[in-house]
C-alpha positions in Angstrom: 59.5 115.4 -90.6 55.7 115.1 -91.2 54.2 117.8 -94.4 51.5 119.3 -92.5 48.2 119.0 -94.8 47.5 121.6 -97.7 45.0 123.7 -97.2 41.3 123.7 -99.3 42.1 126.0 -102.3 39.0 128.7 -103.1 39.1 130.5 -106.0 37.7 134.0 -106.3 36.9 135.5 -109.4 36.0 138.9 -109.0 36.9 143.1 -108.8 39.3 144.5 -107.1 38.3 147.4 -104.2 41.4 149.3 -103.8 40.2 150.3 -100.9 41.0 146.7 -99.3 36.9 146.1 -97.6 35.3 144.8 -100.8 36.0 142.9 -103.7 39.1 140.5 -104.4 40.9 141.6 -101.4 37.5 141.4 -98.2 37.7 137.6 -100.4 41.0 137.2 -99.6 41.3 138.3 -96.6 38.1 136.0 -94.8 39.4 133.2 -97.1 43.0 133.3 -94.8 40.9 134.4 -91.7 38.9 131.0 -92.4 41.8 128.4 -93.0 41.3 128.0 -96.7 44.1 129.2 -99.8 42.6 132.1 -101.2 43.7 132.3 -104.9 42.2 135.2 -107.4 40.7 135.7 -111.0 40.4 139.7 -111.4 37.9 140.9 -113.7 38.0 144.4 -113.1 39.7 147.1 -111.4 38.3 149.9 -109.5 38.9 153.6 -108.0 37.5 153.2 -104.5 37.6 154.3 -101.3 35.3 155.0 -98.4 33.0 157.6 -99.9 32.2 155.2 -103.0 33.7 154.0 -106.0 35.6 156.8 -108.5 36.3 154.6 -111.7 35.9 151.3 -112.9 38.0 149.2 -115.8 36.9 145.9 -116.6 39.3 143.5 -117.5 39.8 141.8 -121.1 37.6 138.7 -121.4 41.3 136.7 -122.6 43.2 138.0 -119.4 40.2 136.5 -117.3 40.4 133.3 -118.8 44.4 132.6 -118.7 43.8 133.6 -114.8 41.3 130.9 -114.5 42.8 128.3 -116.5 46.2 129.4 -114.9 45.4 128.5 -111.3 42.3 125.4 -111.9 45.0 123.5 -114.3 47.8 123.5 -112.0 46.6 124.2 -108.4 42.9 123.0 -108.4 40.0 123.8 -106.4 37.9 123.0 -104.2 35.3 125.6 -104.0 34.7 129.2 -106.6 33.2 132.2 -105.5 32.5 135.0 -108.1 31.6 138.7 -107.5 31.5 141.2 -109.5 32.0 140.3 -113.4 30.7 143.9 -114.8 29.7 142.8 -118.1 27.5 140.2 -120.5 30.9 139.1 -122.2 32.6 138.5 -119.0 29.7 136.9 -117.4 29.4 134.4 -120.4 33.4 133.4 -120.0 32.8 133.2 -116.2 30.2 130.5 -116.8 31.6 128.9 -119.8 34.9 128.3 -117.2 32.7 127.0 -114.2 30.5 124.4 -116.5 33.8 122.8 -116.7 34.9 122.7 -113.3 34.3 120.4 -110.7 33.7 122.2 -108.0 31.2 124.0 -105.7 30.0 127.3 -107.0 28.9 130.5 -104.9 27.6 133.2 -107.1 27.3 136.9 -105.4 25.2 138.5 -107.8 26.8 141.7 -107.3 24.6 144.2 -108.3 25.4 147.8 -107.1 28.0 148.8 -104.4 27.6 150.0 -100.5 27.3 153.1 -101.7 25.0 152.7 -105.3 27.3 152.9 -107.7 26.7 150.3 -110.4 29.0 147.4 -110.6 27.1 145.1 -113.5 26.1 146.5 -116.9 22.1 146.2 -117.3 22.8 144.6 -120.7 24.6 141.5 -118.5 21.4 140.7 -116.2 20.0 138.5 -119.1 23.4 136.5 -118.9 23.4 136.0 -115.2 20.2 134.8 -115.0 20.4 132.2 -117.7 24.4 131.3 -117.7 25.7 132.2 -114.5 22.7 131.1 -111.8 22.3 127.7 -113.4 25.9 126.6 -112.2 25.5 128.0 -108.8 26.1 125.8 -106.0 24.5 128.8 -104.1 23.0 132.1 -104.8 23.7 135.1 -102.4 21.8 138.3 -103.8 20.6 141.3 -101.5 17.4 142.2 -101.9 18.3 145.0 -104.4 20.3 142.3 -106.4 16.8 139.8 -105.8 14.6 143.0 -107.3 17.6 143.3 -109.9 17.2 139.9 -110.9 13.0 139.0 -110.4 11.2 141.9 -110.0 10.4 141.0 -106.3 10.2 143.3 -104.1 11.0 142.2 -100.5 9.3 144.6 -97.8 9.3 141.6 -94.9 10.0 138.2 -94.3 6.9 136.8 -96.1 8.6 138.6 -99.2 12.0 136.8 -98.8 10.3 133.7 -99.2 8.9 135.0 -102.5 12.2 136.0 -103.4 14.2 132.9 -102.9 11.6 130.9 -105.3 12.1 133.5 -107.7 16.0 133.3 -107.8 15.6 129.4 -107.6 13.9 129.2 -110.4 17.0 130.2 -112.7 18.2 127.3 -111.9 21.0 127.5 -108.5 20.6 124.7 -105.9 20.3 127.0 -103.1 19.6 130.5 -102.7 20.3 132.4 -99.9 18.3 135.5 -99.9 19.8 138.1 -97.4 17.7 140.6 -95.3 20.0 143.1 -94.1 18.6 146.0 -95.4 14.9 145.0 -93.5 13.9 146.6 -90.1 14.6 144.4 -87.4 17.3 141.5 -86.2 19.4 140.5 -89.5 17.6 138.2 -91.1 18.4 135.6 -93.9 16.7 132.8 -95.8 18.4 129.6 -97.5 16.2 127.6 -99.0 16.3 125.1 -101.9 12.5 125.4 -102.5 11.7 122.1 -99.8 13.9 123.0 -97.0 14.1 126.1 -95.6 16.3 127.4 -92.8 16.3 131.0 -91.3 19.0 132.7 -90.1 18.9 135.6 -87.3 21.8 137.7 -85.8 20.8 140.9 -83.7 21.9 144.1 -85.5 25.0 145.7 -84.4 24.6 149.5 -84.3 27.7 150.0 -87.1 27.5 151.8 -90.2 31.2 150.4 -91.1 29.2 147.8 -93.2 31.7 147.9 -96.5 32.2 144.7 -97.7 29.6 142.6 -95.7 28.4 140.6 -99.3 31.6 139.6 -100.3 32.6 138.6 -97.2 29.6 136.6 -96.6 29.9 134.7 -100.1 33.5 134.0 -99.1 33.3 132.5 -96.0 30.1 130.3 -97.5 32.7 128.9 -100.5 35.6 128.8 -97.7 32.7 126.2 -95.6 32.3 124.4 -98.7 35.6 123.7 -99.5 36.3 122.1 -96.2 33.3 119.7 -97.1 30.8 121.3 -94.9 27.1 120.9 -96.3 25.2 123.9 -97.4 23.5 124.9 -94.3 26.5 124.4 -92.3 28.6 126.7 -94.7 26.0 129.3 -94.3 25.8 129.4 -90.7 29.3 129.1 -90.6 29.6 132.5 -92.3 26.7 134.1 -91.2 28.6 133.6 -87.2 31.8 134.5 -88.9 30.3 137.7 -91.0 28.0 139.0 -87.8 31.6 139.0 -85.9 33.2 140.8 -88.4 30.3 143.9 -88.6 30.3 144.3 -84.9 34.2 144.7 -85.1 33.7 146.9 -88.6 35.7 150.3 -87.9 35.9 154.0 -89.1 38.5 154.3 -92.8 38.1 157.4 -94.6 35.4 159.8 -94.5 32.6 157.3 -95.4 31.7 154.2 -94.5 34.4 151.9 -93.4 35.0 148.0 -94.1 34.0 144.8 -91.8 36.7 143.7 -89.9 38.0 140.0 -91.1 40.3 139.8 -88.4 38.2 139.9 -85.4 38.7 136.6 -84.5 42.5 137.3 -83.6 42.0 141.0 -82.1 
């Protein structure tokens, strides 16, 4: 009997949203919606639900790192995507664990949540910009993350250009600035400072939006690990995420999560 292939492993190193849109488990979820084996680093554990997030509890920086070494020195990967890492120390382990790994990088600079409630310690910007963005295959900040980050503040699409220059210049091969939260069709820019492609989706008409970033940084590191080029990996999830908000449904009493099954609905 032929052993069907293994699937590309991805590795996600981030919160968990007990909530199930966001976080570890919207990572886990596109990453088996996608094809790939979706395997998990948690670095923090929240209290959240639709209305927003109740509690947070980072994780020790030594229970981060026997994850990580855990899975990369027996299973390998093929492609890491990190989220939220809450802190400088954790930040600083985070990198310290990708510098030795051979694999592409996605780095969701996650700022804030859906609904504004921080998810990364001020003191820890310092240590994403100058540990965590040099290792980044590619960069995936918001425009809140980008004015997080830069100090630019993006009001149109002149300003995302602005913004991805910015963010490349802390070091990531590719930044891909994204412009939900303009007027207008949906609207993102990758660039890696010479090549420049933008990225347009018409804007669905649903506020179940929770978990779109995660999602998004996912499905890029789930293209990547099936040896797709940058671009492709990003328009790959940009089809793949736009699907998902169109299909993104009412949970709670605020606002509900994408859907990352809408391909088999």
């Amino acid at each position: 009997m032929d052993i069907p292939p293994l699937p590309p492993r991805v590795l996600t190193v981030a919160g968990s949203d007990s909530g199930g849109g966001a976080g570890i488990q919207a990572d886990l979820k596109t990453m088996l919606a996608l094809g790939v084996h979706g395997m998990s680093v948690l670095t923090a554990v929240t209290a959240q639900n639709s209305l927003g997030v109740q509690g947070a509890w980072e994780l020790p920086v030594e229970a981060v790192r026997a994850q990580y070494r855990s899975v990369v020195d027996d299973i390998g990967v093929q492609a890491v995507k990190t989220g939220m890492l809450a802190s400088a120390p954790l930040v600083e382990t985070v990198a310290e664990l990708l510098a030795l790994t051979d694999a592409p990088v996605v780095v969701d600079p996650v700022g804030v949540s859906k609904h504004g409630d921080p998810l990364l310690a001020a003191s820890a910007l310092d240590s994403v910009r100058k540990k965590l963005l040099p290792l980044a295959t590619v960069a995936t900040p918001n425009l809140d993350e980008v004015a997080q980050l830069t100090g630019v503040v993006v009001e149109d699409e002149t300003g995302m250009r602005r913004a991805a220059d910015a963010v490349l210049g802390f070091g990531p091969r590719w930044a891909l600035i994204k412009g939900g939260h303009l007027a207008g069709d949906a609207v993102d820019l990758l660039s890696d400072g010479t090549e420049e492609h933008w990225l347009r989706a018409p804007r669905h008409d649903n506020r179940h939006t929770h978990g779109t970033g995660c999602t998004l940084a996912s499905a890029v590191a789930s293209g990547l690990a099936k040896g797709m080029s940058v671009p492709e990996a990003v328009r790959a999830a940009k089809e793949y995420v736009t699907g998902a908000i169109a299909a993104g449904f009412a949970l709670g009493h605020g606002i509900g999560p994408v859907d990352h099954g809408w391909r088999f609905r």
